[in-house]
N, C-alpha and C positions, 0 to 999 in steps of 0.2 A: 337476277332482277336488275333494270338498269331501270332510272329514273332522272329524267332529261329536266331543266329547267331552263325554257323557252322565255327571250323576252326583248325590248330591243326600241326604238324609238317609236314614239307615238305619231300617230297621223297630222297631226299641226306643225309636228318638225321637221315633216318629211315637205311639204306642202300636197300630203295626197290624201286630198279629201273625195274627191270621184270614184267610187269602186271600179268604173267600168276604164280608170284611166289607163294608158299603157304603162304610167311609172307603179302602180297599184297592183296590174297582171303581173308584171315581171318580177316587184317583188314576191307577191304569191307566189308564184312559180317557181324563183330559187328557194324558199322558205318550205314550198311542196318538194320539193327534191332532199333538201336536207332532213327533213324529215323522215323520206323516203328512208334513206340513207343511215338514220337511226332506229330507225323499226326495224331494218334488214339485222341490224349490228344488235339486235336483243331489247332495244327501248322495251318496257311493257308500260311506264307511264309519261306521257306530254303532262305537264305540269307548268301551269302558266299563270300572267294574272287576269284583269280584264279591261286592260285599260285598251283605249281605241288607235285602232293601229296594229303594230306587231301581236301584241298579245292578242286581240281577238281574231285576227287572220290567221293567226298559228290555229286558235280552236274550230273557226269555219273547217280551214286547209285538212286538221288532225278527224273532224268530223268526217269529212267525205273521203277521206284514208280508208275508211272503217269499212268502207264496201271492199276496198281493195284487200286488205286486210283483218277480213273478221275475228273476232274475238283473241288479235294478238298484243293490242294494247287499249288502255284506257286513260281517259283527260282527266285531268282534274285542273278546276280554274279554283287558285286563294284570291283572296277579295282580302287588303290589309287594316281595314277596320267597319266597323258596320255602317251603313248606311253610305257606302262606295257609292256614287255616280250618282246620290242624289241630287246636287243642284248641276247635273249638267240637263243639256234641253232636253224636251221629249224626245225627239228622235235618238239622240245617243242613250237616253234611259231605256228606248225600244230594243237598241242591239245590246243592250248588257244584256235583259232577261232575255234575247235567243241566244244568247255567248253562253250563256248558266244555264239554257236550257239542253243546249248540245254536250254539256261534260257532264260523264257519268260520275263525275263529285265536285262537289264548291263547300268551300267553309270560308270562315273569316278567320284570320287569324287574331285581331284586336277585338274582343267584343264589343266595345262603347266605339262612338261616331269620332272621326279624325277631328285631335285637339295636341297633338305633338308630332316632332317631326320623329321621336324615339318611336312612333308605330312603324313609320318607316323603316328604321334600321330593324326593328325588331321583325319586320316583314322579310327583310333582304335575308336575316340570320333563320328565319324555318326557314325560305326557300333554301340554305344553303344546307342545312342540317336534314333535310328532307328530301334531298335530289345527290346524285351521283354527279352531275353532268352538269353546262349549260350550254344552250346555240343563243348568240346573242347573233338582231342585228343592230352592227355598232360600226361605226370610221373612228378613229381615234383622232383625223381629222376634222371631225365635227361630230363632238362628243354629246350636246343636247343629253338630257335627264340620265339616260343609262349610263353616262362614267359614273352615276354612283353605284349602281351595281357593279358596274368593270370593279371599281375598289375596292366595293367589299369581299368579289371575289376574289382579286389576287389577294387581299387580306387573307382571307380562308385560305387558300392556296398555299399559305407557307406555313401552316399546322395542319392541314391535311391535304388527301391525295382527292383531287378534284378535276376532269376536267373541263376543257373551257375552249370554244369554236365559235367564231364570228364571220357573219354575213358582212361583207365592207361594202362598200361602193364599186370598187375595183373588181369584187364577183361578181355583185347588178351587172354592172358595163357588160362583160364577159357572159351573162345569161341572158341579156338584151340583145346581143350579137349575135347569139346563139339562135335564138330566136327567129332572130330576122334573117339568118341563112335558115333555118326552118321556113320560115314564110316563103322565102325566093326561091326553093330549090320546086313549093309544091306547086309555087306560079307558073313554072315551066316546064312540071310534066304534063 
């Protein structure tokens, strides 16, 4: 049983708020390949959070896996204390419940409403205690919210066997390129 923890910066870091944009496809896409790529290698659970960005494109991406791959893994989205996402707008309230409505499990891990940052850490330590694995995407160049998980995972990392795989910038470029010799090669058959 292998059990992945997916996670990585949020959509206001990235500045990709347009689903349909080309910097939004391409990260999908590398994020649909690594996945790929962990389901082949035994993944049975994507385990994510839900914040907007990384984490719910991981659960769309790991959702429509599932035709590809029936019944060889299941999501689960943690939510780190109760009442997650409620003062964002409606529309992002709209994508959390399809984000929870597509994994076949969600819990909270805090039961009461965010009033310390210790939910946080204590969110970061079950994702850690609870996953074999993580795909972060992260630059150490432009570190935004997830260097504190990079932390806590090399924290954990030196009391146990964990590991740990990052989407940089440098792969984007490189699956954006990819891409685009995809696009040119079918422009000229």
């Amino acid at each position: 049983m292998s059990r992945q923890w997916i996670t990585g910066y949020r959509s206001y870091e990235l500045g990709a708020f347009d689903e349909k944009s080309p910097k939004v496809q391409i990260i999908k896409r590398s994020l649909r390949n690594q996945l790929i790529d962990l389901i082949d290698n035994g993944c049975d659970w994507i385990i994510t959070g839900a914040q907007l960005g990384t984490e719910q494109w991981t659960v769309e991406i790991a959702a429509d896996l599932k035709k590809q791959f029936p019944n060889q893994f299941q999501i689960a989205v943690m939510l780190p204390f109760s009442e997650f996402g409620a003062q964002w707008n409606e529309t992002n309230q709209l994508r959390l419940q399809q984000t929870l409505a597509l994994a076949d499990f969600s819990a909270t891990v805090s039961q009461v409403p965010y009033h310390s940052p210790q939910q946080l850490k204590n969110y970061q330590q079950f994702m850690l205690t609870h996953t074999d694995g993580a795909l972060l995407l992260y630059d150490s160049e432009n570190e935004g919210k997830t260097q504190y998980d990079v932390r806590a995972i090399e924290a954990f990392q030196q009391q146990h066997p964990y590991t740990c795989q990052f989407i940089d910038f440098d792969d984007l470029q490189e699956e954006a390129n990819q891409y685009e010799a995809e696009i040119n090669s079918e422009f000229f058959e």
